[in-house]
GUVO-481029 format. One record per residue (C-alpha): y, x, z. Coordinates in steps of 0.2 Angstrom, whole numbers, plus 2048, in hexadecimal, padded with zeros to 3 digits. Layout:
BEGIN
YXZ...
END
This chain:
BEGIN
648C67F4A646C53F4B64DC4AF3D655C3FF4F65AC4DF56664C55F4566CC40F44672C42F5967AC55F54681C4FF4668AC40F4E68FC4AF5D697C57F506A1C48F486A7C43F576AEC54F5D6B7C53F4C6C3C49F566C2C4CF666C9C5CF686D8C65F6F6E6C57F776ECC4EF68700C4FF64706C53F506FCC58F426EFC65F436E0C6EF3A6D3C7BF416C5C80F366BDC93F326C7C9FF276B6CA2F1E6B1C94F166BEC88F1D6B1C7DF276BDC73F336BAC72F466C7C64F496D5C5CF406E4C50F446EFC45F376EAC53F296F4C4BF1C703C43F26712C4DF1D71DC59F2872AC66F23723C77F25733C7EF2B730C92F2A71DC90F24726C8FF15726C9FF13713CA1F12713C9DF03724CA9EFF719CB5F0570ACAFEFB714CB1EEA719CC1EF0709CC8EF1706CC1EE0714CC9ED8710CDBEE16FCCDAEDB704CD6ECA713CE4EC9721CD7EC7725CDCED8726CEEEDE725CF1EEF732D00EF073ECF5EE4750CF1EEA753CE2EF0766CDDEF276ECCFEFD77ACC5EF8785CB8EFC777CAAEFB76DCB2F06779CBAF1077FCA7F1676CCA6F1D76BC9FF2F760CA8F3B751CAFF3D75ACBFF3175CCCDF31770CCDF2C770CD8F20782CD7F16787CD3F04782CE3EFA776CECF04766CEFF00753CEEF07741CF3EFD736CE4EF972ACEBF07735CEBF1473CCD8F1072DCD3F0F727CD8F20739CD3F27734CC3F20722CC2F29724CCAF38738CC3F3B738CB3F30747CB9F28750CABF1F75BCB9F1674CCC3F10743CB3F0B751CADEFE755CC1EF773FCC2EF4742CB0EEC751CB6EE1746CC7EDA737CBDED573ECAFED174FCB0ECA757CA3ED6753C9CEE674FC8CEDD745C95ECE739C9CEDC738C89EE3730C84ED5723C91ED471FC8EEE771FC7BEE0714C80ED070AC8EEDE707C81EE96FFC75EDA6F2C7FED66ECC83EE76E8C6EEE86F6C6CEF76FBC5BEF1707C56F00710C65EFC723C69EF472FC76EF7742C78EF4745C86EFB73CC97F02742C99F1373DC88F1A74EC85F1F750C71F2174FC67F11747C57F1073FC5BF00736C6AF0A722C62F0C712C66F11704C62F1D6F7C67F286E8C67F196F6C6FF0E6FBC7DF1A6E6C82F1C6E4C83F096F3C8DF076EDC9BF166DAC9CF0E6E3C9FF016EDCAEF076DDCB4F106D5CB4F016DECB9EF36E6CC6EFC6DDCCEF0A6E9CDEF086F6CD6F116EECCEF1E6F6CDEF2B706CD6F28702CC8F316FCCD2F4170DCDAF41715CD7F50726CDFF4D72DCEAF3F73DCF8F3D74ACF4F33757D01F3275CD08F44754CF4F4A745CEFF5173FCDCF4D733CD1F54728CC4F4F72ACB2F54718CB1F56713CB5F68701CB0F66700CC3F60703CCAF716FACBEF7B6ECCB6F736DBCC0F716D6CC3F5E6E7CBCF586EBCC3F466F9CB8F3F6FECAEF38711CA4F3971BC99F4372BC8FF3D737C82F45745C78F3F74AC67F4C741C5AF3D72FC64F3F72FC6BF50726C78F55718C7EF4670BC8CF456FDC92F3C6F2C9DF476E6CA9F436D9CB2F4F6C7CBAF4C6BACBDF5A6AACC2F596ADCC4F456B2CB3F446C2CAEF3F6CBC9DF446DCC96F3E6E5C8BF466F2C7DF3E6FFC76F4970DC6CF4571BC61F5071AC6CF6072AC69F6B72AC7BF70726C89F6C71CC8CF7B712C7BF7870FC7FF66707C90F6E6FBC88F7B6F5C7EF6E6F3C87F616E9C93F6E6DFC83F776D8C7DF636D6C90F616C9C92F726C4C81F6D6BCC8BF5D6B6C9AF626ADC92F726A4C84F686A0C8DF5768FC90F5768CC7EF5C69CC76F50695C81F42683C77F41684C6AF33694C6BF30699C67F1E6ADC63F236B8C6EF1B6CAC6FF176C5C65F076BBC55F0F6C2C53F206CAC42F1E6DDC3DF206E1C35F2E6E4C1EF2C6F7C23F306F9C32F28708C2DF1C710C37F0D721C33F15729C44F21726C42F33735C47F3F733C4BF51745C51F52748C44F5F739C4CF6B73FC60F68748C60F78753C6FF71759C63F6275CC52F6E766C5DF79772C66F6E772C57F5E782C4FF5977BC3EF5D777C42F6E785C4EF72799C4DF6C798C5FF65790C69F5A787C79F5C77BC83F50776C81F3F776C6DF3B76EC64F2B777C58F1F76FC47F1D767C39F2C758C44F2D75EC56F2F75AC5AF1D762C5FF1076EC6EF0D771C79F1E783C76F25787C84F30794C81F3F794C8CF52784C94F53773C89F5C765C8EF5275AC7EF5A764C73F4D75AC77F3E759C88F3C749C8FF37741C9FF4374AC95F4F743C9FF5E74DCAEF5A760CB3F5E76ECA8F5A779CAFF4F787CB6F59779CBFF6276DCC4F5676DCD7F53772CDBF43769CE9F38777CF8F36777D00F23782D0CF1D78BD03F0D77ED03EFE771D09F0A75ED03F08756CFCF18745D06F1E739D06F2973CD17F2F
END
């Protein structure tokens, strides 16, 4: 090959860098081997997670079950701190009890707020202790937009990441632990004499999808990692600020096919990786909320509405500590695609029972 010809590939490939899938919030595609990036958008601009929080939850999991702090057939009671969880739960009441396993999976595959906190409470002592090792977690892996407060994503505006962040964390959870990468295909899981479902529908309708999360709350919009292998590559999408959860689907799938269709090509003389792609000239260190364009927030917010309905935040920017008022889980809720509470099918335990998968 021509010395001119590798200099025009090579500029072409720059180029396609950013002009990719239809612009909107922050986003990352690159290769789960390797992490070479096919296209990124405001990498570093800070967002709140929202429930993909609860990869790395998951993440310190897996790390306290490969180490035996963490049993997965140990007892795991809900109490009163987690029983106050807003949806996605499972409803579990004060003093019943579920093994590790299946809260963990609940967690996954439901985005159980309630099994979040009870997982946080065995390896960490406290909600709050856990936080800090997500915080000190989340240090070592080099995810330095990052900081967590609690390990549900629930709205907090301490609650950080970004699009670079949420990369290095999944190569991470591909990597270090590739025996729990079936969790993320699961599509719905039994809890007692229930049935639940995953809020990612990518699953069931896109072609080689194998995980990984979504999370909402109004001050993120609509987030997902996505995860899908053809032809035995495997791509991972990043999107974050969607303002539906249908939106945050097609474009997750559109930078997806964007991937698979242009590999061969994308991958020649490629050295951008999750590492070296550059930051965005806007990308700030301060929160972006698209609260305002999340048309299920605008329409049922205080500010725009003379009543309440759902689960609202303390504080201007819907952070903070949860308030919880008549149930509208599109106010800051996190699994917001699931059940309000007053509809939400609770799991039915005999007193002292242990949840199974049956």
């Amino acid at each position: 090959m021509t010395t001119s010809l590798r200099h025009l590939l090579a500029a072409v490939l720059a180029i396609a860098l950013t002009c990719g899938p239809a612009a909107a919030g922050p986003a990352l595609l690159f290769d789960a081997n390797g992490g070479m990036v096919f296209y990124a958008e405001d990498v570093d601009q800070v967002w709140h997670p929202a429930s993909l929080t609860k990869l790395m939850t998951a993440y310190l999991t897996f790390k306290a079950l490969k180490e035996g702090k963490l049993k997965p057939d140990q007892e795991l009671m809900v109490d009163e701190h987690a029983f106050k969880m807003p949806p996605s739960r499972l409803g579990l009441k004060v003093g019943e009890k579920i093994t590790a396993d299946l809260a963990l999976k609940a967690m996954v595959v439901k985005s159980a707020n309630d099994m979040a906190v009870i997982i946080s409470e065995a390896i960490g002592g406290t909600e709050p202790g856990f936080a800090d090792m997500m915080n000190a977690q989340a240090k070592l892996l080099g995810m330095k937009n990052t900081h967590y407060a609690n390990a549900s994503g629930l709205p907090n505006d301490a609650q950080l990441t970004s699009a670079r962040d949420l990369a290095i964390l999944t190569e991470a959870l591909i990597k270090d632990f590739p025996e729990q990468a079936y969790l993320y295909s699961m599509t719905s899981v039994k809890v007692g004499d229930k049935e639940v479902e995953t809020h990612n529908t990518l699953l069931k309708t896109y072609d080689g999808a194998d995980g990984m999360k979504t999370g909402f709350i109004c001050d993120s919009g609509y987030n997902i990692v996505a995860s899908a292998t053809r032809d035995g590559h495997r791509l991972i999408a990043v999107v974050l600020g969607e303002q539906s959860s249908a939106s945050r689907n097609v474009r997750a799938a559109a930078m997806l096919d964007y991937g698979f269709q242009n590999y061969i090509w994308k991958s020649m003389f490629n050295d951008t990786t999750i590492a070296n792609v550059p930051a965005a000239p806007t990308d700030t260190t301060v929160a972006a909320s698209v609260r305002k364009e999340v048309a299920s927030c605008v329409e049922h917010h205080p500010r725009f509405k003379g009543k309440h309905k759902g689960v609202a935040a303390k504080g201007g920017k819907g952070g903070g500590k949860a308030e919880p008022v008549p149930p509208d889980p599109t106010l800051g809720t996190d699994g917001a695609e699931g059940p309000t509470p007053a509809a939400q099918p609770k799991v039915k335990l005999k007193p002292g029972a242990t949840a199974s998968a049956g």
